[in-house]
C-alpha positions in Angstrom: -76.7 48.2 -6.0 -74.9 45.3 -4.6 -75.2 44.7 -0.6 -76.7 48.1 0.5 -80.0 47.8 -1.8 -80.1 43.9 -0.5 -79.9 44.8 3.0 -81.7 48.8 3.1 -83.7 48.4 -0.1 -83.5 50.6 -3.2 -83.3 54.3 -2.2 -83.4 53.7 1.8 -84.7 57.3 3.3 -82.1 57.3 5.5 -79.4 56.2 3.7 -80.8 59.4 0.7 -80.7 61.7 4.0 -77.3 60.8 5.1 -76.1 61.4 1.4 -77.8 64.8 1.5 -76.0 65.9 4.3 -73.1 64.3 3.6 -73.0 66.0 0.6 -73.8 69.7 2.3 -71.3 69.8 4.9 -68.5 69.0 2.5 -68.4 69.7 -1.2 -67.2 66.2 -3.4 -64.0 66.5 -4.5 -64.0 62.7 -6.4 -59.8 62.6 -6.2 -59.7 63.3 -3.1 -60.3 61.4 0.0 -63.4 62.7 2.3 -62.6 63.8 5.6 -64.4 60.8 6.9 -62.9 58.2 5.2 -59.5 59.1 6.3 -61.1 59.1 10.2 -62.4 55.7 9.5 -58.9 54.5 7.8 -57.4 55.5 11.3 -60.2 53.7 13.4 -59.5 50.7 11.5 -55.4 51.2 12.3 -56.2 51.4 15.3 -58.5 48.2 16.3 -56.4 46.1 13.6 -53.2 46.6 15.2 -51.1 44.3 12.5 -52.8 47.2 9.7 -50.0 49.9 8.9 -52.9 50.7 6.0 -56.5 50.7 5.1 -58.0 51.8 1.5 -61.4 51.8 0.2 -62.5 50.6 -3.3 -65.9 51.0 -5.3 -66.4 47.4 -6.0 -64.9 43.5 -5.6 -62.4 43.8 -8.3 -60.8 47.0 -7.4 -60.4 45.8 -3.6 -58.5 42.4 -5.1 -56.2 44.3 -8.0 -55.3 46.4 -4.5 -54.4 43.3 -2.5 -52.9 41.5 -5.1 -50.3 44.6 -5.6 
């Protein structure tokens, strides 16, 4: 829900395909970080030079209890 329905609509075809082979290339291992988001953690180090850290959350109030720690 949230911003990506808003901007791509409900169930975007290529958002779905992305998912799908996503999902194929790597198996989901929910505790773990994805291969990809730990690339993208260090592409944000990088351009953000003052950033010794980057983490992702699943909504609003997870992203502010993580800043507010």
């Amino acid at each position: 829900m949230a911003w990506g329905s808003i901007l791509l609509g409900y169930a975007h075809e290529s958002v779905q395909q992305a998912i799908i082979e996503a999902v194929k290339q790597t198996s989901p291992m929910l505790p773990y970080p994805h291969p990809l988001e730990m690339e993208v953690t260090q592409m944000l180090c990088e351009d953000f030079p003052s950033a010794e850290m980057a983490i992702f959350g699943k909504n609003g109030s997870d992203v502010c209890t993580l800043a507010a720690e």
